[in-house]
N, C-alpha and C positions, 0 to 999 in steps of 0.2 A: 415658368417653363423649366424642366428637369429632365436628364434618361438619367436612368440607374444603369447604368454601362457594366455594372455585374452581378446577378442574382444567381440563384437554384431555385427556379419555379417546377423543377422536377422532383424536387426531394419532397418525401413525404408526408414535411412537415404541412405541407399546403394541400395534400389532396383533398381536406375533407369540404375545405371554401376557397379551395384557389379560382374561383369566380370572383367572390368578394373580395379579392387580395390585389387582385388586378382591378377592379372597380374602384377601390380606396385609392391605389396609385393615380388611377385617374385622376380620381378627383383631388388628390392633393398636386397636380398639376404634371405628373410623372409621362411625357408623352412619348417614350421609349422605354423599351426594358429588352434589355439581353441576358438570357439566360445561358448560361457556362454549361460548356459538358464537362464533366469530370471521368468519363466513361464511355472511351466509343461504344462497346459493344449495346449499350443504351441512350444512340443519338435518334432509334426512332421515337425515343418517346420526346427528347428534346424537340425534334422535329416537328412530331403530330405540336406539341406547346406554340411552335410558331405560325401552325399553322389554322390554329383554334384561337388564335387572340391577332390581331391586324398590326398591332402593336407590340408585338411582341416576337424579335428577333435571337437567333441562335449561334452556335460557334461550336466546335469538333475538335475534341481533344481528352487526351489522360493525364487527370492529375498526376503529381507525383506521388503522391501516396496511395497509388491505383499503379502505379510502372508493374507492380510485379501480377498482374492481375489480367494482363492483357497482353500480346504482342500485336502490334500497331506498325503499318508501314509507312512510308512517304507516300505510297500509291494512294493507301486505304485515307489516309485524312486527306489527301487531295481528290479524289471520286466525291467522297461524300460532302469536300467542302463547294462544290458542283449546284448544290441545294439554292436556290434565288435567295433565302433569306438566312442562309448560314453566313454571317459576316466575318467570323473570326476563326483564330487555331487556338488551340488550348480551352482549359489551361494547362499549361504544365511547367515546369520547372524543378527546383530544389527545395527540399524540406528537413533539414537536419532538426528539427525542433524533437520529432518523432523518431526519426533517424531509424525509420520500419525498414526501407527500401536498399538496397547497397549502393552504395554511392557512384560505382561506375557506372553499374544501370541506369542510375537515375539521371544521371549523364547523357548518356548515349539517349535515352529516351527525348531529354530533354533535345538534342540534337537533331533526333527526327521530326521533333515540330518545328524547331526553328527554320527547317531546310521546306517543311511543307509552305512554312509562313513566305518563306524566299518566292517559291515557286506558284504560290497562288496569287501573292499581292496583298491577301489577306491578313489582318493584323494579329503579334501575336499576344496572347494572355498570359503572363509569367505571374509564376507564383515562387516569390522567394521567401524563405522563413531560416533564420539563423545558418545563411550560406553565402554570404556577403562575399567573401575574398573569394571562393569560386564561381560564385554568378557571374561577377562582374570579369573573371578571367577567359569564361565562356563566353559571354556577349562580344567581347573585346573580337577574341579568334573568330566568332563565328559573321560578325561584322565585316572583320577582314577578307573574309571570301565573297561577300556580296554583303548588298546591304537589303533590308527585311525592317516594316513597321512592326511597332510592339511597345507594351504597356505594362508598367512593371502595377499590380495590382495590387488593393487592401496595403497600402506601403506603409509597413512600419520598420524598416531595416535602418541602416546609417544615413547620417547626409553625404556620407562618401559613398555609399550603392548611388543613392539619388541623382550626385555628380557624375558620376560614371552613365548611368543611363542617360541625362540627359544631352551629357556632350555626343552619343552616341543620336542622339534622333529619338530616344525613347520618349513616350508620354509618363504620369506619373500621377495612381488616381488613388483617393483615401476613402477609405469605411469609417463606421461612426466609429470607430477607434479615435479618432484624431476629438473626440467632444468629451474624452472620460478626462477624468480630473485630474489624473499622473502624466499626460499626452503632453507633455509644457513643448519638450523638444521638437516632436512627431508634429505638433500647430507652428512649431517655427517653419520647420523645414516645409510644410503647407504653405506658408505667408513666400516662401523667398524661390516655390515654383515660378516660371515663367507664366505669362498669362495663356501663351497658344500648347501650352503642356499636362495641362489641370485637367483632372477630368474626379468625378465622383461617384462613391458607390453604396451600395447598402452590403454585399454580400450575405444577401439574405437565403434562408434562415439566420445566419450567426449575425453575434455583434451589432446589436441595437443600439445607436445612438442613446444618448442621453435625450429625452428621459424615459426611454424605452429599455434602457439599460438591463439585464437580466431576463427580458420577455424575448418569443419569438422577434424576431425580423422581417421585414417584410420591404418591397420597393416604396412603399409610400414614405418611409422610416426618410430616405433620404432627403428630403426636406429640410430634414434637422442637423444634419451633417452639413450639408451645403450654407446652413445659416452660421454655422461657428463657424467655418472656412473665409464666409463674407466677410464678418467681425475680423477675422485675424487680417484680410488683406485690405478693408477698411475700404469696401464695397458694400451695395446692397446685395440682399438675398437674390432679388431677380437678375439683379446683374451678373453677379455670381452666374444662377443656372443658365440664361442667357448664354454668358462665356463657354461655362462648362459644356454644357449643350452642343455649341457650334466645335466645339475641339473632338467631343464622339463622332460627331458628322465628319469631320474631318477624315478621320483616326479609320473610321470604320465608314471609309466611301462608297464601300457597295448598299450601304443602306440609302433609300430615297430620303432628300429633303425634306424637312417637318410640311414645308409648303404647300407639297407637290401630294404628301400623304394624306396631308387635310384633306384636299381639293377630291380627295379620288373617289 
């Protein structure tokens, strides 16, 4: 038992078999899939994706790499996060890798989801990339005004971001990033997560697990992520998703119980 707690079943990498893409997740035991907005002005098509697969849940947000592409309000992610099977906000966050967006923007952007995430209960999807000392200075303050669930995603940053979100309440979930063969750190800091904090992803299309490495990505991919994670915490694989599993149920409580979805 698995969810890929973060995909892009909207991007276009999938339209030609995104039938089959979601039939192989199945079958490789994937019984959730949340697909990411990156792009309010295209949360209907996320939308219609949730509501064309039973198993397959959504979330309203603009990446950072999209801030300058859209103005978004508190209202606007809160109306639409209104949806039964929109669980989350984001993603968004800080991206200096690319460092396209200007920083205060990307700021302030970031700021307006986190106060959506306050206000709706809903959790939120961060996306940090080479912004460590300001992410963690923004969660800090934004913390301080209320406190807001959130999941720092795809985590490849310091084990000082990692520390910091954790003591905050964050969760802290890894992409097959964490299986490639330079990952020696990025598997530590996996091994020394807490067990109610772990969560796992594919971030598909990107970043294929080994030994998908190089090929499209897809929800089934996480399989293979979640088995190096096992090894490193010196658990089995089903234990793992087991665990990992009941922490997205957790994280992202407006989604029904696996039990309860079965049963329906």
């Amino acid at each position: 038992m698995l969810i890929d707690s973060h995909c892009h079943l909207d991007f276009p990498d999938f339209a030609a078999e995104r039938d089959n893409v979601v039939a192989r997740a199945r079958a490789a035991g994937v019984k959730r899939m949340i697909t990411i907005s990156t792009l309010v002005s295209k949360f209907a098509e996320i939308r219609a994706l949730a509501e064309t697969y039973d198993d397959v849940y959504c979330t309203v947000g603009t990446h950072p790499m999209n801030a300058n592409a859209e103005q978004v309000s508190v209202e606007d992610l809160v109306a639409l996060a209104q949806y039964e099977k929109c669980v989350g906000i984001g993603e968004a966050g800080l991206d200096y890798h690319y460092d396209d967006t200007p920083r205060d923007l990307a700021a302030q952007v970031f700021r307006t989801h986190i106060t959506a995430a306050r206000e709706t209960g809903l959790p939120l999807i961060i996306h940090a990339r080479d912004a460590d000392a300001d992410m963690a200075a923004i969660l800090e303050d934004e913390m301080g005004k209320g406190p807001f669930k959130a999941v720092l995603h795809c985590f490849t940053s310091t084990r000082t971001l990692a520390e910091t979100g954790l003591a905050l309440g964050l969760y802290v979930s890894f992409s097959g990033i964490v299986t490639f063969k330079n990952s020696d750190e990025l598997r530590a800091i996996a091994g020394d997560v807490p067990d109610d904090r772990l969560l796992v992803e594919t971030d598909a299309p990107f970043l294929a697990p080994v030994p998908y490495r190089g090929k499209r990505n897809e929800p089934a991919y996480v399989a293979e992520t979640a088995k190096v994670i096992a090894g490193v915490r010196g658990v089995t694989p089903a234990e793992l998703g087991a665990l990992t599993s009941a922490n997205v149920l957790r994280l992202f409580s407006k989604m029904p119980a696996l039990a309860a979805a079965s049963a329906a």
